[in-house]
One Martini backbone bead per residue (centre of mass of N, CA, C, O) as a GRO file, in nm:
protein
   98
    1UNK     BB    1  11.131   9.920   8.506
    2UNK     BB    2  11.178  10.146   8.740
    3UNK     BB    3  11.253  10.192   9.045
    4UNK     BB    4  11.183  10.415   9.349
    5UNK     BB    5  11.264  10.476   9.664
    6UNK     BB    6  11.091  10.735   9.848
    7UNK     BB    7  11.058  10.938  10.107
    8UNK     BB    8  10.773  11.039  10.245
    9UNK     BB    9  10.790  11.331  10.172
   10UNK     BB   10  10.799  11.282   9.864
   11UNK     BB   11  10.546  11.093   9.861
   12UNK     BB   12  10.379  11.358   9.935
   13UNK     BB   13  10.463  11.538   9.732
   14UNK     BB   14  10.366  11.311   9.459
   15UNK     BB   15  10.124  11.167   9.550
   16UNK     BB   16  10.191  10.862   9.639
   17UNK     BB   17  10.264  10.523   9.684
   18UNK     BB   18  10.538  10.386   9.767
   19UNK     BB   19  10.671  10.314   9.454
   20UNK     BB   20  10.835  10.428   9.179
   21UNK     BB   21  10.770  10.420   8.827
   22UNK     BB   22  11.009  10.405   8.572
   23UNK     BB   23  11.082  10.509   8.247
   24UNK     BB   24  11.389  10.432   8.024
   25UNK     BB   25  11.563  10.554   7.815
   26UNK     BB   26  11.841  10.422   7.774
   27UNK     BB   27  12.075  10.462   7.981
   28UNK     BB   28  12.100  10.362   8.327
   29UNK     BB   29  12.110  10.670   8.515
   30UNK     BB   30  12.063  10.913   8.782
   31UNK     BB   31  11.994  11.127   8.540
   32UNK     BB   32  11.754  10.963   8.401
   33UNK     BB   33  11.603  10.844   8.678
   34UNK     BB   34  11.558  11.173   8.755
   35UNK     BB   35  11.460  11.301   8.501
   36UNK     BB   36  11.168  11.086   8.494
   37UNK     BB   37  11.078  11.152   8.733
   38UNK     BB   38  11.068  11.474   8.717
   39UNK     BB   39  10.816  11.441   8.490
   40UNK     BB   40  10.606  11.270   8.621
   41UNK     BB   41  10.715  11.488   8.923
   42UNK     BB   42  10.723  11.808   8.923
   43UNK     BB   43  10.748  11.839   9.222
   44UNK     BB   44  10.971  11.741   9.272
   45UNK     BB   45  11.179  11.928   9.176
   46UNK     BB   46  11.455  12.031   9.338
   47UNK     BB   47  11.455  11.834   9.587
   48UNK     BB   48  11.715  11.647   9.500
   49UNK     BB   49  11.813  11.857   9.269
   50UNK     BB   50  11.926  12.119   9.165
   51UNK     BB   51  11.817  12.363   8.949
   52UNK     BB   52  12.070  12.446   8.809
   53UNK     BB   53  12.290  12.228   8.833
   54UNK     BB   54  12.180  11.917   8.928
   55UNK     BB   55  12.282  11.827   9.193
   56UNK     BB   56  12.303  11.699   9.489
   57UNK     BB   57  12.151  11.718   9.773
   58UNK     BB   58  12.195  11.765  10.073
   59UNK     BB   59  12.099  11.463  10.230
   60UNK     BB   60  12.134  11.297  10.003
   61UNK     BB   61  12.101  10.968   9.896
   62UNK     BB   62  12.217  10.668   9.741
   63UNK     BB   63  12.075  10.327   9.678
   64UNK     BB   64  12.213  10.012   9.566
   65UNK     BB   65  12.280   9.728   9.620
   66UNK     BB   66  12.434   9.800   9.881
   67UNK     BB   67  12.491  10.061   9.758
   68UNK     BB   68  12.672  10.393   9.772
   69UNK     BB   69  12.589  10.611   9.483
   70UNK     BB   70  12.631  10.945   9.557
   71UNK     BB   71  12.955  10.956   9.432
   72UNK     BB   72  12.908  10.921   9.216
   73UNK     BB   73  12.806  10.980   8.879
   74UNK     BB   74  12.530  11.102   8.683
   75UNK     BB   75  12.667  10.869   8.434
   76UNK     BB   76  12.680  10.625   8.599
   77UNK     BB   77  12.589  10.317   8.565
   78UNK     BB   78  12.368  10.116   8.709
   79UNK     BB   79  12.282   9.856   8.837
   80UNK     BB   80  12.122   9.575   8.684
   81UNK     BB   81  11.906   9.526   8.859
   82UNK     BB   82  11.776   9.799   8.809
   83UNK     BB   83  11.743   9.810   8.507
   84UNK     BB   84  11.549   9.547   8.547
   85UNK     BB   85  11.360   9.568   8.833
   86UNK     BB   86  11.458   9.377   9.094
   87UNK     BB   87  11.570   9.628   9.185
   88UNK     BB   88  11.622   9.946   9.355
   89UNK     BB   89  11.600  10.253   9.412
   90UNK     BB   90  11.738  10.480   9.682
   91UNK     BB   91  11.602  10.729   9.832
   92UNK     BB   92  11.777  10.929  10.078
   93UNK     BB   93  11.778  11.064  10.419
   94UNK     BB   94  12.015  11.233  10.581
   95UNK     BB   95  12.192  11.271  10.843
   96UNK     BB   96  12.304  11.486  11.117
   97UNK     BB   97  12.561  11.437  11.372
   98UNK     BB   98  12.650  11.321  11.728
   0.00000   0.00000   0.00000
């Protein structure tokens, strides 16, 4: 099971608490696991990627094991404690300011 922490609003909106738990078949990458959030939380569509392109949304950013992942490919396997459920993905919303 991938682990998933989405910022409040978003588990507000998938009417969550906590983590989301997703299975993923094969590779897990970026795309991967925001394809089964968003099949298991249809709310989520749009929110996190664009409906059209799939890229990620300006102010989102992804980090797993302390690691920056938003300008990765989102074709490109997340680290291994991610694939194996002992690290989460974390999905942030950035600020913008000076």
């Amino acid at each position: 099971m991938i682990r998933i922490e989405l910022p409040a609003h978003l588990r507000t909106l998938a009417r969550v608490e906590g983590a989301v738990q997703v299975e993923v078949e094969g590779p897990v990458t970026q795309r991967s696991v925001l394809d089964a959030l968003e099949a298991r939380h249809p709310a989520l569509r749009g929110t996190i990627r664009d409906h059209v392109t799939g890229q990620r949304r300006p102010y989102v950013r992804f980090f797993a094991c302390e690691q920056d992942l938003s300008h990765e490919s989102p074709d490109t396997p997340l680290p291994e404690a991610v694939a194996r459920g002992a690290e989460p993905l974390l999905v942030v919303g950035a600020i913008a300011g000076g």
